[in-house]
N, CA, C and O atoms as CSV, one atom per row, in Angstrom:
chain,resi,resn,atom,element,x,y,z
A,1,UNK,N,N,-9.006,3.759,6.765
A,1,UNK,CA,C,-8.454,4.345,5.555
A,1,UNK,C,C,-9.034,5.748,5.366
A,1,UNK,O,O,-10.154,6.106,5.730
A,2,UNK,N,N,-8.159,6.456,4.776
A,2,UNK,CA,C,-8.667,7.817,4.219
A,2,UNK,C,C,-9.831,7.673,3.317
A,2,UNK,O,O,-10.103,6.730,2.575
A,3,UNK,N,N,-10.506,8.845,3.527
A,3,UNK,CA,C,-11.869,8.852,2.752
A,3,UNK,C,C,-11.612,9.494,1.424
A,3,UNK,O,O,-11.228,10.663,1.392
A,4,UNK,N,N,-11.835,8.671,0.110
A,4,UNK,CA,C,-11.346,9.329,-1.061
A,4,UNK,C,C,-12.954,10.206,-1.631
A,4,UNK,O,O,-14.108,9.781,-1.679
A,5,UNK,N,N,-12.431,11.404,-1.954
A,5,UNK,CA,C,-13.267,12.651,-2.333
A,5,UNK,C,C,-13.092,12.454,-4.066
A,5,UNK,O,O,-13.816,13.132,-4.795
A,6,UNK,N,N,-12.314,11.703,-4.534
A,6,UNK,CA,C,-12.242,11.905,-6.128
A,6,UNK,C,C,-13.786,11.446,-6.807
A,6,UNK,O,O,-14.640,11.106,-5.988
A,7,UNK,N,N,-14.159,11.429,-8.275
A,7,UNK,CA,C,-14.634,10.372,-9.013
A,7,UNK,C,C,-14.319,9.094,-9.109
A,7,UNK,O,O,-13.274,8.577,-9.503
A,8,UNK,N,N,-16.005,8.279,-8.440
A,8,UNK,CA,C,-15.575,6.883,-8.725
A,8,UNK,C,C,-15.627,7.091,-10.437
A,8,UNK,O,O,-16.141,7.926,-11.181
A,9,UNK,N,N,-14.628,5.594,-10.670
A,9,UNK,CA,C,-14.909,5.435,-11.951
A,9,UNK,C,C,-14.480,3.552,-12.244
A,9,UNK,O,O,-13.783,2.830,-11.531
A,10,UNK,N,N,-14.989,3.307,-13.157
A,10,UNK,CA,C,-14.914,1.930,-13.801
A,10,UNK,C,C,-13.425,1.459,-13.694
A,10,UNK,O,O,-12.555,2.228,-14.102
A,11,UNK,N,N,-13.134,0.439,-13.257
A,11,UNK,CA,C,-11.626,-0.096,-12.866
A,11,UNK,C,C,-11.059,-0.877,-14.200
A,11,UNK,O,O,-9.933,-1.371,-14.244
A,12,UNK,N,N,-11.713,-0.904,-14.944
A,12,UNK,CA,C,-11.524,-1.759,-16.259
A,12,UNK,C,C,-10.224,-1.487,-16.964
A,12,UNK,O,O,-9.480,-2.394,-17.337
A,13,UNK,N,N,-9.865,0.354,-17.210
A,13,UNK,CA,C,-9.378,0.676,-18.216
A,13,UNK,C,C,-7.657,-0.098,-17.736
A,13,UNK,O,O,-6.887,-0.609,-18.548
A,14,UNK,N,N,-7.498,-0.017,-16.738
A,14,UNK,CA,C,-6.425,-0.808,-16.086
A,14,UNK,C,C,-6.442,-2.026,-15.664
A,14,UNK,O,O,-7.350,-2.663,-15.130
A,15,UNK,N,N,-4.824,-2.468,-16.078
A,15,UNK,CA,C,-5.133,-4.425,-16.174
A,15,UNK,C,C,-4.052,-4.021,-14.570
A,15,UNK,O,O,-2.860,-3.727,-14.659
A,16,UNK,N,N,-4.797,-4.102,-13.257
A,16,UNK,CA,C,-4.306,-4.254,-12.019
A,16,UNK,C,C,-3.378,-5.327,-11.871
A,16,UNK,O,O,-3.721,-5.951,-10.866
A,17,UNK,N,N,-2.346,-5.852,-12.400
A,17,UNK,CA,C,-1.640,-6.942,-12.691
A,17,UNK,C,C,0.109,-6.384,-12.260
A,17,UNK,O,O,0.598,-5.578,-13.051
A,18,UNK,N,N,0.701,-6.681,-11.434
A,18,UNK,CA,C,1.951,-5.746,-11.944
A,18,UNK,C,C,2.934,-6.789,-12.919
A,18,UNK,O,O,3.035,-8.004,-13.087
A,19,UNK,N,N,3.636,-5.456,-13.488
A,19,UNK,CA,C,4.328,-5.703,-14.736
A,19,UNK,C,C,6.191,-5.974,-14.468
A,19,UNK,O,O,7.102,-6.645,-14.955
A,20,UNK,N,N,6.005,-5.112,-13.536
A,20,UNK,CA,C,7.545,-5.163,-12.773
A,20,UNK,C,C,7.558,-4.903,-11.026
A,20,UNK,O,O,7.008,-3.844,-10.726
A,21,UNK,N,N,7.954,-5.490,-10.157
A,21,UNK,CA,C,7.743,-4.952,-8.990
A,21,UNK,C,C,8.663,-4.195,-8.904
A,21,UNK,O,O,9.724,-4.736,-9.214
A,22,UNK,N,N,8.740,-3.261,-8.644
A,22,UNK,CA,C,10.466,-2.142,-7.785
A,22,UNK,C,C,10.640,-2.341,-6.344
A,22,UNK,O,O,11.754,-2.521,-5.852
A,23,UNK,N,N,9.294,-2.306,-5.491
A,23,UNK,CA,C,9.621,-2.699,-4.040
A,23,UNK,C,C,8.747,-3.615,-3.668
A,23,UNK,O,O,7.599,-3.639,-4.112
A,24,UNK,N,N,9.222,-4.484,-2.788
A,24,UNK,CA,C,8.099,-5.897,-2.356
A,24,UNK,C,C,8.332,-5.709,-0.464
A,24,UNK,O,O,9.300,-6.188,0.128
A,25,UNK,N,N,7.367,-5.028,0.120
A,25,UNK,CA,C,7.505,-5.830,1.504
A,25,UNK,C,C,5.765,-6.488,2.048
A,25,UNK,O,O,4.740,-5.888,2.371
A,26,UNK,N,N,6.070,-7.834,1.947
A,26,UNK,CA,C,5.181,-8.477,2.553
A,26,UNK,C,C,3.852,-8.517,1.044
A,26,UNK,O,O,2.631,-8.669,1.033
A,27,UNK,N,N,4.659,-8.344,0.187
A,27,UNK,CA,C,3.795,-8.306,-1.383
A,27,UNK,C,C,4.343,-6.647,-2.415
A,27,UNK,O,O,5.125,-5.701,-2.324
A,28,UNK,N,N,3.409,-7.142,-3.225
A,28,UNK,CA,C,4.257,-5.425,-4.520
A,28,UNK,C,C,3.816,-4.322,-3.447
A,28,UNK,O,O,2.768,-4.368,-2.803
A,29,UNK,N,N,4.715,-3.400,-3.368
A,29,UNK,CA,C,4.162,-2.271,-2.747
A,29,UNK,C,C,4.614,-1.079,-4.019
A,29,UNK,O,O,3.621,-0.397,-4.274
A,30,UNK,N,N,5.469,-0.787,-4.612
A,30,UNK,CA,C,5.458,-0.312,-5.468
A,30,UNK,C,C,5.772,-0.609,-6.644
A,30,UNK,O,O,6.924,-1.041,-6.670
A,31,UNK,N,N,5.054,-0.568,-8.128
A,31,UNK,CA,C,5.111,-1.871,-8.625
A,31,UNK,C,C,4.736,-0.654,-10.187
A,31,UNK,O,O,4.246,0.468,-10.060
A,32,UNK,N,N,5.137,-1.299,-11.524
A,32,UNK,CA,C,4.805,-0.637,-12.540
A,32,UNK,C,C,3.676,-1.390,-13.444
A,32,UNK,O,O,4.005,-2.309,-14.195
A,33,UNK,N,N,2.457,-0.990,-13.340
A,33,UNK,CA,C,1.776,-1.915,-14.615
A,33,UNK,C,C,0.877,-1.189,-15.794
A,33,UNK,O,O,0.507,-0.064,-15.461
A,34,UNK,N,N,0.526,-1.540,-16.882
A,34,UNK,CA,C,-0.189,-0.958,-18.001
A,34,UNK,C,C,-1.606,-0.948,-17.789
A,34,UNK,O,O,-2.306,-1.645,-17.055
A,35,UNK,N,N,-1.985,0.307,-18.855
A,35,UNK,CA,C,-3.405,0.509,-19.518
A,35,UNK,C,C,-3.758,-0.640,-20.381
A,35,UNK,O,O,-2.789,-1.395,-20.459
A,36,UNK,N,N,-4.635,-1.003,-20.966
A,36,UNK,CA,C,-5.002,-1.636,-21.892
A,36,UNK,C,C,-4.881,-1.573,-23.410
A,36,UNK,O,O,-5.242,-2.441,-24.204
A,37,UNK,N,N,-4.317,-0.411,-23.674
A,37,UNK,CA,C,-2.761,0.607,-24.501
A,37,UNK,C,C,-1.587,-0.110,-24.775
A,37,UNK,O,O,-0.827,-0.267,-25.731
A,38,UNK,N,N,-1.730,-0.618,-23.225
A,38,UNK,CA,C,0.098,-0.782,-22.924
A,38,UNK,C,C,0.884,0.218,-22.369
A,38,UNK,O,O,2.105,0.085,-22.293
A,39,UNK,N,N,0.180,1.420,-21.889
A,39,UNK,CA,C,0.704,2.666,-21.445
A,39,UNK,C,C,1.056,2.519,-20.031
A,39,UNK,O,O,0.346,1.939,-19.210
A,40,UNK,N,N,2.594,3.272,-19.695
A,40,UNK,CA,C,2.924,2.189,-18.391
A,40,UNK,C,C,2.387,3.514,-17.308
A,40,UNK,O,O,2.329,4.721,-17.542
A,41,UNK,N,N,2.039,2.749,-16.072
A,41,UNK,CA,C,1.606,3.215,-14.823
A,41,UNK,C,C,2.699,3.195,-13.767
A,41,UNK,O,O,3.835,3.019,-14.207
A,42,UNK,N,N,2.554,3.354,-12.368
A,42,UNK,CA,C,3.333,3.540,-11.739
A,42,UNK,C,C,2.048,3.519,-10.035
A,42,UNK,O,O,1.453,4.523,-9.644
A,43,UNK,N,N,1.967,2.310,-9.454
A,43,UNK,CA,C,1.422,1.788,-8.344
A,43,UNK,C,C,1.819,2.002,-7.224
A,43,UNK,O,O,2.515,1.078,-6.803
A,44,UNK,N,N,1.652,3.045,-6.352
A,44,UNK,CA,C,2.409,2.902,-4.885
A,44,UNK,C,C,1.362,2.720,-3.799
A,44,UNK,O,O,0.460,3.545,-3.653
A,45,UNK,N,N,1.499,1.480,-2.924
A,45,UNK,CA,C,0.646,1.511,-1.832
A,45,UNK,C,C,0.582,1.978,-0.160
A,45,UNK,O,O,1.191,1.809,0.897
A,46,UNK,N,N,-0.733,2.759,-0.788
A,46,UNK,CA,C,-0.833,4.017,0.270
A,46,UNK,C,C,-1.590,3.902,1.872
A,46,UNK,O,O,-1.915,4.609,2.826
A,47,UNK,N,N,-1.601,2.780,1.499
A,47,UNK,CA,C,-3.049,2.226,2.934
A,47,UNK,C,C,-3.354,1.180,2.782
A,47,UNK,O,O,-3.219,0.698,1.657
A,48,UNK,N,N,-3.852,0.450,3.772
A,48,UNK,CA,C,-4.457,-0.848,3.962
A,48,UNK,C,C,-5.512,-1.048,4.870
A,48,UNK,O,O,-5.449,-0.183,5.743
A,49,UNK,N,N,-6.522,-1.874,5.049
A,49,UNK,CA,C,-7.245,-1.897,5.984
A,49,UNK,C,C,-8.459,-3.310,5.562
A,49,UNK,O,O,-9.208,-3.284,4.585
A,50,UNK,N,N,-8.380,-4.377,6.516
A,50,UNK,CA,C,-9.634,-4.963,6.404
A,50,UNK,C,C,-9.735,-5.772,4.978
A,50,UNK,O,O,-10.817,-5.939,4.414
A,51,UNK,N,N,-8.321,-6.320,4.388
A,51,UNK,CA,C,-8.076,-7.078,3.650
A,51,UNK,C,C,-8.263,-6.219,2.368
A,51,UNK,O,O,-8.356,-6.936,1.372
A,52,UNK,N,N,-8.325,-5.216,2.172
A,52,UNK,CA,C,-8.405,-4.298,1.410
A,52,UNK,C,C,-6.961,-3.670,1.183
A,52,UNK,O,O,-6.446,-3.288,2.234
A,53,UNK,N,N,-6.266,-3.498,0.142
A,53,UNK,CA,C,-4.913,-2.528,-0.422
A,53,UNK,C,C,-5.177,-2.020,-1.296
A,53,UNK,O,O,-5.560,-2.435,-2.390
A,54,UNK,N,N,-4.840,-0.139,-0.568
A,54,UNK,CA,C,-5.369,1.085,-1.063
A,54,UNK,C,C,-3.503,1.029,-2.238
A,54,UNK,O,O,-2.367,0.642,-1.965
A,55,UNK,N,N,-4.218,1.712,-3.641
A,55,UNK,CA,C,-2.933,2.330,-3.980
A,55,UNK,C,C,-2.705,3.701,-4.846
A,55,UNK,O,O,-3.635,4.068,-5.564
A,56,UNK,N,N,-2.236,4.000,-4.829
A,56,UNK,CA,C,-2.315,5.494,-5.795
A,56,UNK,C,C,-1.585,5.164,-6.458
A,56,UNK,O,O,-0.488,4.696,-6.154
A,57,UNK,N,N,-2.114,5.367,-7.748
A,57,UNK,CA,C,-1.792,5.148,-9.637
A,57,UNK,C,C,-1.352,6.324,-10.258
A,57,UNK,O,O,-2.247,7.133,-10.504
A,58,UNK,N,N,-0.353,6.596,-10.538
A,58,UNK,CA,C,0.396,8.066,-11.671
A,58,UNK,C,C,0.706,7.133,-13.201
A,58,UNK,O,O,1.121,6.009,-13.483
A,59,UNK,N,N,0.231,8.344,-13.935
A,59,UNK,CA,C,0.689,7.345,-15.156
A,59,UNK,C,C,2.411,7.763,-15.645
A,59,UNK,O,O,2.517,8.927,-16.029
A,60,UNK,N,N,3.264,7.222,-15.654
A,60,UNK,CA,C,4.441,7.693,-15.919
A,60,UNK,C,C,5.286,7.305,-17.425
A,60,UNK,O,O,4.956,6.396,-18.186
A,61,UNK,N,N,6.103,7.967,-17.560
A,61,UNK,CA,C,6.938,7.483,-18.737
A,61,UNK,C,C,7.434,6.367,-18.762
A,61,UNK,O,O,7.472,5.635,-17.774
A,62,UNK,N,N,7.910,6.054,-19.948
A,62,UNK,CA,C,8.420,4.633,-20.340
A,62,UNK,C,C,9.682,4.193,-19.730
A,62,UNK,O,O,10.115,3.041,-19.699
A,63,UNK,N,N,10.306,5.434,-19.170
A,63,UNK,CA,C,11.903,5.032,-19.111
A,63,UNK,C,C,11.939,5.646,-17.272
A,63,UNK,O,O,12.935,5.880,-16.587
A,64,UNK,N,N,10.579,5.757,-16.922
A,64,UNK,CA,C,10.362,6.299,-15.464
A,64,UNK,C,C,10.931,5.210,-14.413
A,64,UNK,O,O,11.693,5.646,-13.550
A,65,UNK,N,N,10.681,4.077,-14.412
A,65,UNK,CA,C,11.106,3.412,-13.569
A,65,UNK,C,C,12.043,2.751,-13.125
A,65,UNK,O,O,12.215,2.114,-12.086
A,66,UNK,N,N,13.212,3.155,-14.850
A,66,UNK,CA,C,14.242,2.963,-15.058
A,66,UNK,C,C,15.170,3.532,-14.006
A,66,UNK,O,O,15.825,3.028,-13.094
A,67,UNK,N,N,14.964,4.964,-14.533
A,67,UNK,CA,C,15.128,6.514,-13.668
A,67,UNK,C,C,14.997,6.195,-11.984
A,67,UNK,O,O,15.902,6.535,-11.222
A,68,UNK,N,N,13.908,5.585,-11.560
A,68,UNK,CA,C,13.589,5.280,-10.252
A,68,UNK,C,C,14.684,4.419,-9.659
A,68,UNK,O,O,15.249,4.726,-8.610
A,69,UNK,N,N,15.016,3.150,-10.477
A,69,UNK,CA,C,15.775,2.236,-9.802
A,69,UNK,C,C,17.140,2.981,-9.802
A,69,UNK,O,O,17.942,2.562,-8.968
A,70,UNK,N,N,17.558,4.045,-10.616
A,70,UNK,CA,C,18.825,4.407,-10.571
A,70,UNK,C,C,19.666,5.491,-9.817
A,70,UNK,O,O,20.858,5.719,-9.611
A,71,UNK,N,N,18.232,6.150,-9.449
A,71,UNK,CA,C,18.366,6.976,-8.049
A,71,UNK,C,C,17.801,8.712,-8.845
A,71,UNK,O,O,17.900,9.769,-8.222
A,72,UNK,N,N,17.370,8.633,-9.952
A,72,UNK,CA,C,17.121,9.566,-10.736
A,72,UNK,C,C,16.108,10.877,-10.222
A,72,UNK,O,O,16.063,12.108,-10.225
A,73,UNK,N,N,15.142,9.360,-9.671
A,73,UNK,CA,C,13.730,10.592,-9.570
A,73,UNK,C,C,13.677,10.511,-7.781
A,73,UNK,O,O,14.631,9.791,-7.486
A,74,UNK,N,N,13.061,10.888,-6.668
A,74,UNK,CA,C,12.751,9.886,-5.725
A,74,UNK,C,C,10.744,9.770,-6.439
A,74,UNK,O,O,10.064,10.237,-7.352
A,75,UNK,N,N,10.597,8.798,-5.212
A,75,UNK,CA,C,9.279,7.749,-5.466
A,75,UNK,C,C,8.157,9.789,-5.020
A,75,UNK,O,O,7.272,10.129,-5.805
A,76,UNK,N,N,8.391,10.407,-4.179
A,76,UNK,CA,C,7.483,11.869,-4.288
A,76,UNK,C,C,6.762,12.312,-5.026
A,76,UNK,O,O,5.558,12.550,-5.112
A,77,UNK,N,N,8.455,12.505,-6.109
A,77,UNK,CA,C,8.072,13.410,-7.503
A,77,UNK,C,C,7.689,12.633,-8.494
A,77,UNK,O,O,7.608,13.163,-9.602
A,78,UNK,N,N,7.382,11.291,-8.370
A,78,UNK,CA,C,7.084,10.678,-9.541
A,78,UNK,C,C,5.502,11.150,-8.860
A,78,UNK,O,O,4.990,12.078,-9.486
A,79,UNK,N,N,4.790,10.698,-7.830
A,79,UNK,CA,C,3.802,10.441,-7.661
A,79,UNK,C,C,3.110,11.718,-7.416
A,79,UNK,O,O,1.885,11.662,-7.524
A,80,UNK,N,N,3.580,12.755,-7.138
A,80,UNK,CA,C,3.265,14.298,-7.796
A,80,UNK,C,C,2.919,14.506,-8.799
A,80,UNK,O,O,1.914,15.209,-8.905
A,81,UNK,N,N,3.484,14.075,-9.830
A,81,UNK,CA,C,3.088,14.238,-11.260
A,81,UNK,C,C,1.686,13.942,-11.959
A,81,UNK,O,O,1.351,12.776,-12.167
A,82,UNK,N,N,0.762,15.160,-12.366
A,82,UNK,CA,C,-0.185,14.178,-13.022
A,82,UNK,C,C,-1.780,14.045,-12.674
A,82,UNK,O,O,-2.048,14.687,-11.659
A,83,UNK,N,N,-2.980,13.337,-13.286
A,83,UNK,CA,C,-3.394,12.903,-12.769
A,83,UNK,C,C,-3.414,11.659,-11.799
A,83,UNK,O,O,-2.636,10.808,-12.230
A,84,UNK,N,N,-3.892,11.358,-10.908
A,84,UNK,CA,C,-4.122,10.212,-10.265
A,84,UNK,C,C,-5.452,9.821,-10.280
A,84,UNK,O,O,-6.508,10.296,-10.696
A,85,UNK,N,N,-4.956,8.438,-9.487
A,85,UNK,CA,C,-6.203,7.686,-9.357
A,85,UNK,C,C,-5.573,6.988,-8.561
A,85,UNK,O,O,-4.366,6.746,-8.537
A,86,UNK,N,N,-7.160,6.330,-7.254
A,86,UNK,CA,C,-7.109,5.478,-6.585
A,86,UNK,C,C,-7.528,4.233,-6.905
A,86,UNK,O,O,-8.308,4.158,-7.854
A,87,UNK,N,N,-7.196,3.200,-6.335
A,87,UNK,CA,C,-7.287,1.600,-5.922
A,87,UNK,C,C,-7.486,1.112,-5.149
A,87,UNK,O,O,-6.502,0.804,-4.476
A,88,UNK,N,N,-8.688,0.717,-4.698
A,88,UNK,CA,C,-8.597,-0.370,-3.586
A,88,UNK,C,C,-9.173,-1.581,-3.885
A,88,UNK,O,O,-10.318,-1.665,-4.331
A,89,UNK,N,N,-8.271,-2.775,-3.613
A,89,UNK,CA,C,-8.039,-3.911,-4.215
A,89,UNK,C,C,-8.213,-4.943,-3.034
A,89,UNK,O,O,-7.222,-5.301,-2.397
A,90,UNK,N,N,-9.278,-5.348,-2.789
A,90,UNK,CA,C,-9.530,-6.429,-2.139
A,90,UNK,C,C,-8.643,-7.738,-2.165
A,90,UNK,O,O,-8.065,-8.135,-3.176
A,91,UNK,N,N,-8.607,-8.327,-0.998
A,91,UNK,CA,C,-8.345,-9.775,-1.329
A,91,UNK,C,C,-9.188,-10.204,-2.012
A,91,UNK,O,O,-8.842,-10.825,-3.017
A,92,UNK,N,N,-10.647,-10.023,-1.703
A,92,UNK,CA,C,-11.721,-11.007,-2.449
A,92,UNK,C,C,-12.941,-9.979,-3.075
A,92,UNK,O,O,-13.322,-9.105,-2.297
A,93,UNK,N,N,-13.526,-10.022,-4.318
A,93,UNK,CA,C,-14.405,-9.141,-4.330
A,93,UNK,C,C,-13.784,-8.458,-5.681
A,93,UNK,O,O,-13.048,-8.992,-6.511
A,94,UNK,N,N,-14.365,-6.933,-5.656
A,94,UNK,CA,C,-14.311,-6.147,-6.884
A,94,UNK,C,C,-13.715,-5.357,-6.646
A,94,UNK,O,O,-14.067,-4.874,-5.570
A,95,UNK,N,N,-12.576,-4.674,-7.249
A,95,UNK,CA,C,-11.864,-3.442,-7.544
A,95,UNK,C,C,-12.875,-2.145,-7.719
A,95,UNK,O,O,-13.881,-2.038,-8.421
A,96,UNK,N,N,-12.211,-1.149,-6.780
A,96,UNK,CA,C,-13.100,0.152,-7.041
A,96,UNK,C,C,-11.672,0.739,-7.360
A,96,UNK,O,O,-10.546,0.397,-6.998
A,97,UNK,N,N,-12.334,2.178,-8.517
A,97,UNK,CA,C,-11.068,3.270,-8.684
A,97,UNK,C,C,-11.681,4.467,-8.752
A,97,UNK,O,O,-12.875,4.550,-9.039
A,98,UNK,N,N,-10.797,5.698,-8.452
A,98,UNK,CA,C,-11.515,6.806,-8.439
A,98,UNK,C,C,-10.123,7.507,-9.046
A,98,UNK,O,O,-8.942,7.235,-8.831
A,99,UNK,N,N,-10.932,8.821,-10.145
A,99,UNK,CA,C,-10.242,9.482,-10.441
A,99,UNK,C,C,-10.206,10.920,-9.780
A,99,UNK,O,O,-11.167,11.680,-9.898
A,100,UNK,N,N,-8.982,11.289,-9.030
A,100,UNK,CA,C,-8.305,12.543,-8.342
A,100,UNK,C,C,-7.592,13.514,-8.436
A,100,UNK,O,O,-6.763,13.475,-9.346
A,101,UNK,N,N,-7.633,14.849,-7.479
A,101,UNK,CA,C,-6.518,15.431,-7.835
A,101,UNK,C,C,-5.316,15.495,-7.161
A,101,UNK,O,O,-4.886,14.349,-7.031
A,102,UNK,N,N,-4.648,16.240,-6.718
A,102,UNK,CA,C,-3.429,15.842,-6.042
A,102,UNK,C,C,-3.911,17.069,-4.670
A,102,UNK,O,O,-3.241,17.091,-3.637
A,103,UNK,N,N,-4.635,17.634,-4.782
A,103,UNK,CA,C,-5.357,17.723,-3.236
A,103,UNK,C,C,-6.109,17.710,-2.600
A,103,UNK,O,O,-6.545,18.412,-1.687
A,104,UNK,N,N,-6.454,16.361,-3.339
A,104,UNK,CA,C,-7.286,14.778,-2.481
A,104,UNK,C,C,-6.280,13.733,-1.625
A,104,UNK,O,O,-6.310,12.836,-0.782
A,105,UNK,N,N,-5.597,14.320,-2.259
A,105,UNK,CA,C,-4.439,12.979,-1.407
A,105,UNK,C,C,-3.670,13.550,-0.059
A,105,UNK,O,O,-2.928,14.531,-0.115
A,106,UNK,N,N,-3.918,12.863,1.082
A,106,UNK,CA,C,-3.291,13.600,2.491
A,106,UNK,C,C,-2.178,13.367,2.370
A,106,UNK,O,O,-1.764,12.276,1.979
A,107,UNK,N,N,-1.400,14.411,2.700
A,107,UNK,CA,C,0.107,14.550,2.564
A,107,UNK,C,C,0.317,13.169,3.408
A,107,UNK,O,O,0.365,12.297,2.541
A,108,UNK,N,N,0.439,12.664,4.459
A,108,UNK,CA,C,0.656,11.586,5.423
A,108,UNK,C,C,0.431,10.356,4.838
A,108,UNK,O,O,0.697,9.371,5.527
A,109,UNK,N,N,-0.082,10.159,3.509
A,109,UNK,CA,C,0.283,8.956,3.112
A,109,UNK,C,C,0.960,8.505,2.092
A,109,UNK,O,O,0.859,7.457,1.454
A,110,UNK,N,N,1.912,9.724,1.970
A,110,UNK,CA,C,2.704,10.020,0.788
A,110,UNK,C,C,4.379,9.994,1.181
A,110,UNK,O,O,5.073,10.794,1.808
A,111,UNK,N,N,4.626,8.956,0.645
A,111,UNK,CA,C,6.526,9.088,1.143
A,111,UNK,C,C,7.239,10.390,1.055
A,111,UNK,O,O,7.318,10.950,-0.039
A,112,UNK,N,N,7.659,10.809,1.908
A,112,UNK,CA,C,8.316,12.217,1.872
A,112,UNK,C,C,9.981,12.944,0.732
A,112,UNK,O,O,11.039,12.394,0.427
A,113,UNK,N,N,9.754,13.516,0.610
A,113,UNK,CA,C,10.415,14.671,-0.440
A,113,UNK,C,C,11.578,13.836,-0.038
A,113,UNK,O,O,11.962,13.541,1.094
A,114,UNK,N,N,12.114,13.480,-1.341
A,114,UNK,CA,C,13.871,12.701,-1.022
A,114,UNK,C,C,14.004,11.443,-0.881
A,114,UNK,O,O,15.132,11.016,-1.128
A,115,UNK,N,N,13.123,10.603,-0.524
A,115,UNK,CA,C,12.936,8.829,-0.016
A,115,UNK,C,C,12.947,8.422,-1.414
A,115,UNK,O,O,11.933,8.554,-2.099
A,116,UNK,N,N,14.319,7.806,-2.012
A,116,UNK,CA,C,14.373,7.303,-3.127
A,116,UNK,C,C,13.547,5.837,-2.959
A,116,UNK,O,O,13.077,5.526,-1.865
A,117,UNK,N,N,13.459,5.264,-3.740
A,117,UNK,CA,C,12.881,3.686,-4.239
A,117,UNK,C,C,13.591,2.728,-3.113
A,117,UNK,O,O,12.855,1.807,-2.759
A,118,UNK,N,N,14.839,2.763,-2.501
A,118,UNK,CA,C,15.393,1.745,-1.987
A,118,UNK,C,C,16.444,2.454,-1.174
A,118,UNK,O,O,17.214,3.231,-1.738
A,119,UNK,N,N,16.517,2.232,0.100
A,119,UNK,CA,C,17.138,3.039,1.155
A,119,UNK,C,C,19.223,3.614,0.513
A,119,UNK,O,O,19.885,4.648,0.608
A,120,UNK,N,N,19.476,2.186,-0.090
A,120,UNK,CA,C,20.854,2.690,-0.472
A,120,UNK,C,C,21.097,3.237,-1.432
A,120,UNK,O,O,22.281,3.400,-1.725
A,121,UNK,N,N,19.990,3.760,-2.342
A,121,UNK,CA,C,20.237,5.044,-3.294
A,121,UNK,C,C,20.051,6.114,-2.936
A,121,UNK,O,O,19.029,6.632,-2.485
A,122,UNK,N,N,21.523,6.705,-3.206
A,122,UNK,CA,C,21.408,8.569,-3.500
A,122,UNK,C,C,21.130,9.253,-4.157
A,122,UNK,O,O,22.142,9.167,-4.852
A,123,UNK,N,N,20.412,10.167,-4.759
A,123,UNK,CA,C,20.011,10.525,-5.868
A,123,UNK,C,C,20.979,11.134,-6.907
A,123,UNK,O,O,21.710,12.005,-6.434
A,124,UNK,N,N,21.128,10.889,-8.101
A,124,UNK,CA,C,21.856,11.438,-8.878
A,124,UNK,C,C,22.204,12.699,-8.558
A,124,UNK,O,O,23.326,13.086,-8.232
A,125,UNK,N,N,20.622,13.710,-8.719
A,125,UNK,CA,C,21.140,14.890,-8.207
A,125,UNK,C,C,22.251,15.228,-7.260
A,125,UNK,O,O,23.174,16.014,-7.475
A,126,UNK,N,N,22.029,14.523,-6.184
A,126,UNK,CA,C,22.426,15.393,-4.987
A,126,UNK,C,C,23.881,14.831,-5.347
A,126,UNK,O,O,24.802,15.369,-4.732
A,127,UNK,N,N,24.243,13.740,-6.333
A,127,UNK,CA,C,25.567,12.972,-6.177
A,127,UNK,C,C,26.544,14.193,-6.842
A,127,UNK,O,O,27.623,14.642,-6.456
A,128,UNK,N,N,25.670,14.539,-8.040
A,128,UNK,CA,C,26.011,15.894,-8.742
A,128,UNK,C,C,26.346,16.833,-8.340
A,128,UNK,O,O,27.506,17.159,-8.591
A,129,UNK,N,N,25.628,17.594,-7.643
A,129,UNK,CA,C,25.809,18.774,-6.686
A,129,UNK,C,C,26.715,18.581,-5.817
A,129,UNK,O,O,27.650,19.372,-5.948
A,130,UNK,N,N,26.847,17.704,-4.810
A,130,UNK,CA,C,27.711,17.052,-4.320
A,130,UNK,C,C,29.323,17.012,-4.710
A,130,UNK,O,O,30.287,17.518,-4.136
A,131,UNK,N,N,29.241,16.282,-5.804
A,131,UNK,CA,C,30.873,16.470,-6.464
A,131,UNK,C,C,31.233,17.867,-7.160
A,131,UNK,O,O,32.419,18.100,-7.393
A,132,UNK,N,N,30.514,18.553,-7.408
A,132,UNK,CA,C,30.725,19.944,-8.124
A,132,UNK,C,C,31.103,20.706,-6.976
A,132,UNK,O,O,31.862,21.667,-7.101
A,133,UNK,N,N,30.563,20.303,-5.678
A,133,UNK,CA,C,30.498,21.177,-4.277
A,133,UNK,C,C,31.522,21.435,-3.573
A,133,UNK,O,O,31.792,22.436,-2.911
A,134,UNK,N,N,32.652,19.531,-3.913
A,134,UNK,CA,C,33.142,19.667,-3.334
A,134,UNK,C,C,34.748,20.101,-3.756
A,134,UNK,O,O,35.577,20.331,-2.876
C-alpha cells in the first residue's frame, strides 16, 4: 500500500458503517456513510493489502450520491473535492485514519477523469452537450 504522509488522527468521529452502498465488487467499494452529526460522507476504496481495506473519505452533500447514481457527477470530481481522509480498516483489529490533502493522494489510485459510478452511465453533461451538438 501507499505510504500515507497525512495526520494520523482518532477514527471515532466517523461511524465506518456504510449507509448506502453505490458499488459492491467482492464487498462496498464505494459506499456513502455519516459523521456522528449525521453528516453524509462519501467512501471509495483505494487499496488493499494483508487483510487490510484502504479507503479515501470526502465529505459530500446530501443530494451527492443521488447526483452520482444519475450520471451527474463522475466518482473523480466527487473525490477531488475537499478535505480528505484516509481509512484503513482491518478485517480484525483497530481502525486507523489520517487527515490529508489532495497531494497526498497518488494520482494511480484514483479512478480517472470521466469513470462515472457504473459503466452504463453517461454523464448528464456530456448527454447535454451532446444533444445541443448535434
Amino acid at each position: 500500500m501507499w505510504s500515507v504522509a497525512g495526520k494520523e488522527i482518532a477514527p471515532d468521529w466517523l461511524k465506518f458503517e456504510p449507509i448506502e452502498v453505490l458499488y459492491d465488487f467482492d464487498g462496498p467499494s464505494i459506499f456513502t456513510l455519516a459523521d456522528c452529526h449525521g453528516d453524509p460522507y462519501l467512501a471509495y476504496l483505494c487499496d488493499h493489502e494483508d487483510r487490510v481495506a484502504r479507503f479515501l473519505v470526502v465529505k459530500i452533500g446530501h443530494s451527492t450520491a443521488f447526483s452520482l447514481k444519475l450520471g451527474g457527477f463522475d466518482v473523480r470530481s466527487v473525490l477531488d473535492c475537499g478535505t480528505r481522509w484516509v481509512f484503513d480498516v482491518p478485517a480484525s483489529g483497530s481502525i486507523r485514519c489520517w487527515e490529508i490533502n489532495s497531494a497526498e493522494v497518488p494520482d494511480d489510485i484514483l479512478p480517472k477523469r470521466g469513470v462515472m459510478l457504473w459503466p452504463e452511465l453517461r454523464s448528464v453533461i456530456h448527454r447535454q452537450t451532446t444533444r445541443f451538438s448535434e
